[in-house]
Every structure is written in structure tokens, then in C-alpha cells.
C-alpha positions in Angstrom: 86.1 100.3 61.3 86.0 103.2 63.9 87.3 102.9 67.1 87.3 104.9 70.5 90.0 107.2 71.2 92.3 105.5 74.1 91.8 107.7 77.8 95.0 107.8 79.2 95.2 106.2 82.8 95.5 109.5 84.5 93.0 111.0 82.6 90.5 108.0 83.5 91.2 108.0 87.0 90.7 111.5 86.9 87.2 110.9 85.3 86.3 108.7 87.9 87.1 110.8 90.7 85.4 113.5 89.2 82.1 111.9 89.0 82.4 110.2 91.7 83.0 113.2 94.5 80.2 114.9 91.8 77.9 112.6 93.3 78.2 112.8 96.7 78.2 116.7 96.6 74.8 116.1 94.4 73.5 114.0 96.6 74.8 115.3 100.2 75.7 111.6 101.4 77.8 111.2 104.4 81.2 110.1 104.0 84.1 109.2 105.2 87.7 109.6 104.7 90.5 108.3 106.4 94.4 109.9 105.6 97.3 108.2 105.3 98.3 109.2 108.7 95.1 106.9 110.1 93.4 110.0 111.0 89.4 109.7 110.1 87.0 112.5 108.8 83.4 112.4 108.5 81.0 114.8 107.2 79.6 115.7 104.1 81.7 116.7 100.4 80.9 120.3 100.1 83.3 120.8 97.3 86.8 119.8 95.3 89.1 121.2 93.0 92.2 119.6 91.7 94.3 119.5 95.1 91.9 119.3 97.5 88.3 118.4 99.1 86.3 120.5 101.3 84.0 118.1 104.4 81.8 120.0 106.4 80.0 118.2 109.7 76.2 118.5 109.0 75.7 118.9 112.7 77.7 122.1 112.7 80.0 120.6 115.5 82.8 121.1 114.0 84.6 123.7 111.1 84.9 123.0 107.7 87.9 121.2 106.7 89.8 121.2 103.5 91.5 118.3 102.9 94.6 117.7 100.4 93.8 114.8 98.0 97.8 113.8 98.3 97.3 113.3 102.2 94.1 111.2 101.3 93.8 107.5 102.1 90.7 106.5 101.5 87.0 107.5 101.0 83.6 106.1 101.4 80.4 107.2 101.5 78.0 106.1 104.2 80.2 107.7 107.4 78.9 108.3 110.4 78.0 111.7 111.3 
């Protein structure tokens, strides 16, 4: 009997971040994010690393913010931009 090695719960909730900001960069959906601090963001997910997420506004209004994943709340896509 085989079974599947066990994903540790930070690895999996790493996983699922992953491909999750991996497909709204893929497929340039709006989003939005609010921060802990009740502060909202919209734009577009340009790009993440480990600490943080780059939104750009697709409008241009606005500069490119990069965002610490700590000071992150919540995020959805379907924001209005």
C-alpha cells in the first residue's frame, strides 16, 4: 500500500497562494485587496515574491504599489478598477 507524502500546513498554504496569485497574474483579473488597517487596493497582480505583491491600476491613475503580504487582509479578484 502506497501512500501520499503528507504537505505540511505551511507548505500547503503556500501552494495555494502560489497558484492562486499565479492566476490572476496569468489572467490579468482585477482585484482587490483590503489591509488590516481597512485601507482598500484595487488594480491588477503584476507580480509576488515571498514578502510581497506588486498591484498596478490598469488605468494608469495611479503608481504601482508593492504591498507586504504580512500587512495583507484580504484579497479578491473581481475589484473595481
Amino acid at each position: 500500500m502506497t501512500s501520499k507524502p503528507e504537505t505540511t500546513g505551511k507548505k500547503a498554504a503556500q501552494s495555494l497562494q502560489d497558484s492562486f496569485f499565479e492566476k490572476l497574474i496569468n489572467d490579468r483579473a482585477p482585484l482587490s485587496c483590503f489591509l488590516v488597517n481597512g485601507v482598500r487596493l484595487s488594480g491588477t497582480l503584476q507580480a509576488v515574491d515571498q514578502y510581497t505583491i506588486l498591484i498596478t491600476n490598469p488605468r494608469g491613475g495611479s503608481a504601482p504599489q508593492l504591498v507586504n503580504k504580512s500587512a495583507i487582509s484580504t484579497v479578491y479578484p473581481g475589484g473595481r478598477n
